[in-house]
Each structure stands twice: as structure tokens, then as C-alpha cells.
N, C-alpha and C positions, 0 to 999 in steps of 0.2 A: 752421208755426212750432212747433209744440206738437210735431210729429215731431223737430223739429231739438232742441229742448231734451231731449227725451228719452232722442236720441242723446248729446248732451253728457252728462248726465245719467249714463248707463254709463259712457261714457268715463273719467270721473272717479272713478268707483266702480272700475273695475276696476284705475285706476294707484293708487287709495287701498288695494286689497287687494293688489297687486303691493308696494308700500313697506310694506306691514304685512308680507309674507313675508317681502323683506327686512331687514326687523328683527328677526323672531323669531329668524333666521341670526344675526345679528350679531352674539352672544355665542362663539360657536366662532370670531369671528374679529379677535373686538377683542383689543388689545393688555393685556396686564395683570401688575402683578407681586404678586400673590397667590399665596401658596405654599398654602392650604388647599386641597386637593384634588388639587395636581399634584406630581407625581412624574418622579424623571428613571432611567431606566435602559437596558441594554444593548440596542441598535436588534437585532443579531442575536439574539439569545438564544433558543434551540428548545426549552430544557429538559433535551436532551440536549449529551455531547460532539460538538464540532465535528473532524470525523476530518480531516487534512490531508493531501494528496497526497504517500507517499515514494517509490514506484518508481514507474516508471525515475528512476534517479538520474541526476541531471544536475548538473554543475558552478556554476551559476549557482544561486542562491537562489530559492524562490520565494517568494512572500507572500500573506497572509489581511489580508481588510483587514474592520473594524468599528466601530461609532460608537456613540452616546450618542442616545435618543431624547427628547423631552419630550410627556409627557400631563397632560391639562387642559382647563378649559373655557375656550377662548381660547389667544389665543399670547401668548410670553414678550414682557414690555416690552424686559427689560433682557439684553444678551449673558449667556449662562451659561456659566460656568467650569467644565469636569468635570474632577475628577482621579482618574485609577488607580491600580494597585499592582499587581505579580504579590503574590497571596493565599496565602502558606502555610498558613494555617489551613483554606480550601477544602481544598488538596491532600491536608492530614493527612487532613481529615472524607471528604473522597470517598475514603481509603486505607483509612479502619474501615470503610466499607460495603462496599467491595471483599473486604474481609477475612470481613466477618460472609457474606458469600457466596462464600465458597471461590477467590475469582479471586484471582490474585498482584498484589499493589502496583505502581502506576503508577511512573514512576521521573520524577525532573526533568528538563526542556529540559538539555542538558549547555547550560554558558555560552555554550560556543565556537561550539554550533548554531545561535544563531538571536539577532534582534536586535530590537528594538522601535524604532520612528521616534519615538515620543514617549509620553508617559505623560498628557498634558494636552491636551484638546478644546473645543471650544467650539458652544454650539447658537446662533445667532445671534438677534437679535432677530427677532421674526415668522415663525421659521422653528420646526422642531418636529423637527429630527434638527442633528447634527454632524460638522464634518469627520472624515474617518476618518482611525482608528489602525491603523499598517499596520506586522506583524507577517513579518518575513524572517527565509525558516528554509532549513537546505545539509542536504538530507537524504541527503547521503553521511555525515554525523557522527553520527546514531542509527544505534546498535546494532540490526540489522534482527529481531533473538531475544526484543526487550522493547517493551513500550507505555510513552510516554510523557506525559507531561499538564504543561502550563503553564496554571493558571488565571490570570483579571485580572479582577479587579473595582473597580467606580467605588468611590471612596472619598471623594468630597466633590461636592457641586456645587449650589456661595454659598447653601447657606442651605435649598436642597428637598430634601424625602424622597426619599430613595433606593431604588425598588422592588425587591421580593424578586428579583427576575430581574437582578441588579447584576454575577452573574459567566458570563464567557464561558469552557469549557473547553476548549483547544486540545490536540487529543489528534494524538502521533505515534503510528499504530499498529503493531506488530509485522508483518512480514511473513508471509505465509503460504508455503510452497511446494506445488507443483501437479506433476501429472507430463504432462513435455513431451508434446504428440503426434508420432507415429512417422510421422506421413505424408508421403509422398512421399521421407521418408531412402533414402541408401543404404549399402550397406558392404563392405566389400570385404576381403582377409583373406590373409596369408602363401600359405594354404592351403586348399582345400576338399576333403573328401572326397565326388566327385561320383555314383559308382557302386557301395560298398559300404554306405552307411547308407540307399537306398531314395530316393523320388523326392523328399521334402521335406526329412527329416535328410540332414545333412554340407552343406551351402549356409551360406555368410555370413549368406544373408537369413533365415535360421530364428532366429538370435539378433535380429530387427526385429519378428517378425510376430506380438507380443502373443502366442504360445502359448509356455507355459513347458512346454510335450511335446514342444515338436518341437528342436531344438538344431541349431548348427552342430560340426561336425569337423574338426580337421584331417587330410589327408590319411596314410592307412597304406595302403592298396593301392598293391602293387610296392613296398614298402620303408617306414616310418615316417619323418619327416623331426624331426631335433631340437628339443628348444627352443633358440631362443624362437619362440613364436607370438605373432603378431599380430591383432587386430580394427583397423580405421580407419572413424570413424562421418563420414560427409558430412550436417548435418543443414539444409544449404539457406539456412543465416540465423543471424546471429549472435543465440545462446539466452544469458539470462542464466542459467548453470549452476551449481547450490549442491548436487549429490549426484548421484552414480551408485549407481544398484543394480545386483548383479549377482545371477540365476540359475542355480544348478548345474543339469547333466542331470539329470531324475527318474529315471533307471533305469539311472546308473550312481556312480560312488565314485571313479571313476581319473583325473578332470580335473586342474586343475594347483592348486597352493597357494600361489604367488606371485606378481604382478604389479606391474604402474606404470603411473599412466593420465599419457597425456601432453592437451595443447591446443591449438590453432590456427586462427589466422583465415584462413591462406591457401592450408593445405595445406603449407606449403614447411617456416617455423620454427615450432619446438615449444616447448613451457614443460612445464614440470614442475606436473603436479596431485598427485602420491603415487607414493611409492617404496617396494617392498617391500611392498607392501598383501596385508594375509595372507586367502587363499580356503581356506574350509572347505566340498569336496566332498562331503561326506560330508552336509549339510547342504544343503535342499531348498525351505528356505525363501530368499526375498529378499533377499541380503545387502548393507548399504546401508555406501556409503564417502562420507562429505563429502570435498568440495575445496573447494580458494581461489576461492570464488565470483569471476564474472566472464562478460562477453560472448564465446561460446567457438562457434565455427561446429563444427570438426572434434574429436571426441576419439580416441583410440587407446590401445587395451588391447592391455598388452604380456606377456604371462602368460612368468614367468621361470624357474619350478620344477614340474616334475609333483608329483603324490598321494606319490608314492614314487619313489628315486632311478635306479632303471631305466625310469621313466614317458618315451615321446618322444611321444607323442600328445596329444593334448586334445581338449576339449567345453564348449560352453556352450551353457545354454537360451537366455538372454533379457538383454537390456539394459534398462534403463529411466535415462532422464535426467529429475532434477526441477531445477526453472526457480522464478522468484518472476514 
């Protein structure tokens, strides 16, 4: 008998200290609308800008989506109303810091780019985050040359402190270009000089093979053939192309001074990248020509003028295609 009451005895002791734990909990989860202490602000917020996906560009919109958090000891009694704003005062302020550190000014969401679903959220009762606010943006409409920044910050929300982390920055960023890789291309060409320039110069593929020493020809053994010459690059997959560079021969000055690159996804029709685009031979360094960027598989360089007016021959080191 004296066993059994004993056992009771714990039993009771340990659901009394089981219900004491869950009491000391209970504050983190009772209901309350006390604003001393709690604070509402931006559920992502990192500190930094929030970078958003521009390339590949795609016709459809994409979207960033973010919310409203609440902290506190306990959860909220009563629905909380947050309301936002895009913040031009952010934007100024993060433009003098930019400034005081030598980087160029962010530039504004252009209107047409990008849309907000709503400006007004709500954290619900007993809950401790809010629906999201979902931010659609068509990143064919920024300028791919500049960064852009749309701040939002909460601007109300019934009556609680607003924490310092209240704005979220959504940054479009500038693109970068890259240079294509050359592998597995091919090229092909009017002309090759196959047995007067040695076993690697005069070949199409000497203008592919990363060496700005070795060059392709067109052919002059048994007769020089006129202009124009041609290069045609097969590069395997449609590249999104925003610059050709061209390399002259190193160790000569007699190549051509005119060209036009043309583009194509099928091989068959061409478009127009540059007409009359002027090459300086004489000139040894990399010379870079933008085009109308775009998804471009084949390009074709069409050299239209030699060095000088009795020039029928030509030469080039090296191609390089940059891509975003």
C-alpha cells in the first residue's frame, strides 16, 4: 500500500512539474495586444540588396515575393494592418553612399518595368508573419548598362514600432559580359591558304584557336583571289551575342580595313550586325565592335576593303565573341 501511494505520489509530482513547464511557455504563446516591446518589420530583410534575376530574358514577368514579420513576447491578439511605400528618401540616402564610394547612382525601376500586387498586408491574429507582397518585374525593360534599385518600406502598422530593418531593396543589376567559349566551334571561310603560310597559319581554324600568333589566310598561291572575303562561325547554340572582337596578324600590316558582320540562327537568312565596320591592321591589339545584341548561333565576317587599294589577299589572328 505504502508502494502504491508512493507511486502515486511521483505521478502527480511529475504532471505538477509537466504543467509548471507548460506555463513558463505560455507567454511566447498567449495572445496579446501590447505594443511595448513588439515590433513589426520586413520578414526578408538581409541587410543587404536583394539582386533579382535579369538574364535570360524572357517575356513573361517574373516575381519577388515578401512580407511583414511580427516580434514579441506572445502573439498578436488583434489582425495587424501593414502598410508600404516605394521610399524615395531610401533611394536618395543609399545614392550618397554610393556616391561617397566612388560607384555610379542606382537608377529607378523604369514604371513600365515592373508592378507591385499591393502595397497593404496583414499579419493575422496568432500568427507572427504576413501574406506576401509580390513584386512583378519584365527584365527585357532595364537597360542591361545600368543597376537599378526600388526600395519599400513598411510605413504604418495600427499603432507598433516599426523596426530598423522596415526596407527591403530590390535591386536590378547591370549585366556583365563574359567571353564566349570557343569550344567545339567551327569555321569555315571563302578561302584557305593551305600550303604557303606552314602547317597551322592560313587554316579558318587558326582564327578559333585562342592563339592571337597564329592567323588564318586567304588563299594567294597560283593566283590571289579578290575581295571580298569571308569567315562563317558555327557556334553550336544559340549565344546571346553583345560584341565581337577582332585580332589583326602580329607580323603583318596588309590585312583588310573594312567589313560587315552579318547573324543567323539557321545558317540560310542573315540580318545585319554592322556595316562598313572599320579594321585597323596596323593595330595589334583586340579590336572590339558591339552589335544589336541578341540569340545569334552563326556570325559571318565579311572583310570588304584591303590595307590598301591594290590589297586582294587577307589575314586574321583571332575572333572572340562576348555573351551576357
Amino acid at each position: 500500500m505504502k508502494k502504491l501511494l508512493k507511486l502515486a505520489s511521483l505521478a502527480l509530482l511529475g504532471l505538477s512539474l509537466f504543467t509548471g513547464c507548460k506555463k513558463n511557455e505560455a507567454p511566447y504563446e498567449e495572445l496579446t495586444d501590447a505594443k511595448d516591446g513588439a515590433s513589426v518589420y520586413i520578414a526578408r530583410f538581409t541587410g543587404n540588396e536583394q539582386k533579382l534575376s535579369i538574364f535570360p530574358y524572357q517575356d513573361e514577368a517574373r516575381t519577388f515575393e515578401f512580407g511583414a514579420s511580427f516580434g514579441a513576447l506572445g502573439l498578436p491578439k488583434n489582425n495587424i494592418s501593414v502598410k508600404y511605400a516605394v521610399d524615395d528618401k531610401a533611394f536618395d540616402s543609399l545614392n550618397v553612399q554610393r556616391g561617397k564610394m566612388g560607384l555610379t547612382a542606382y537608377r529607378k525601376f523604369p514604371a513600365e518595368a515592373y508592378q507591385i500586387s499591393t502595397l497593404n498586408s496583414t499579419i493575422s491574429s496568432g500568427k507572427t508573419t504576413s501574406d506576401l507582397i509580390k513584386v512583378s518585374y519584365f527584365s527585357r525593360l532595364f537597360d542591361p548598362a545600368f543597376d537599378y534599385l526600388l526600395p519599400i518600406s513598411i510605413v504604418s502598422a495600427d499603432g507598433y514600432k516599426i523596426g530598423t530593418n522596415k526596407t527591403i531593396f530590390l535591386v536590378a543589376p547591370k549585366l556583365s559580359e563574359t567571353p564566349a567559349s570557343k569550344t567545339g566551334w567551327t569555321v569555315s571561310a571563302d578561302s584557305e591558304e593551305l600550303v604557303g603560310e606552314g602547317s597551322v597559319n592560313g587554316k579558318a581554324t587558326a582564327a578559333l584557336d585562342g592563339n592571337i600568333d597564329t592567323y588564318w589566310h586567304s588563299k594567294w598561291q597560283g593566283g590571289e583571289l579578290p575581295f571580298p572575303h569571308w569567315l562563317t562561325i558555327d557556334m553550336k547554340q544559340d549565344i546571346y551575342v553583345t560584341r565581337v572582337e577582332l585580332a589583326a596578324r602580329q607580323n603583318a600590316s596588309t590585312g583588310f580595313s573594312r567589313f560587315n558582320i552579318e547573324a543567323s540562327n539557321d545558317g540560310s537568312t542573315w540580318i545585319s550586325l554592322g556595316t562598313g565596320l572599320i579594321m585597323d591592321p596596323a593595330n595589334k591589339a583586340f579590336q572590339s565592335f558591339p552589335v544589336t545584341p541578341g540569340y545569334r548561333r552563326y556570325l559571318k565576317i565579311t572583310m570588304t576593303a584591303g590595307a590598301t587599294s591594290v590589297t586582294k589577299s587577307t589575314h586574321l589572328a583571332e575572333i572572340n565573341v562576348y555573351r551576357y
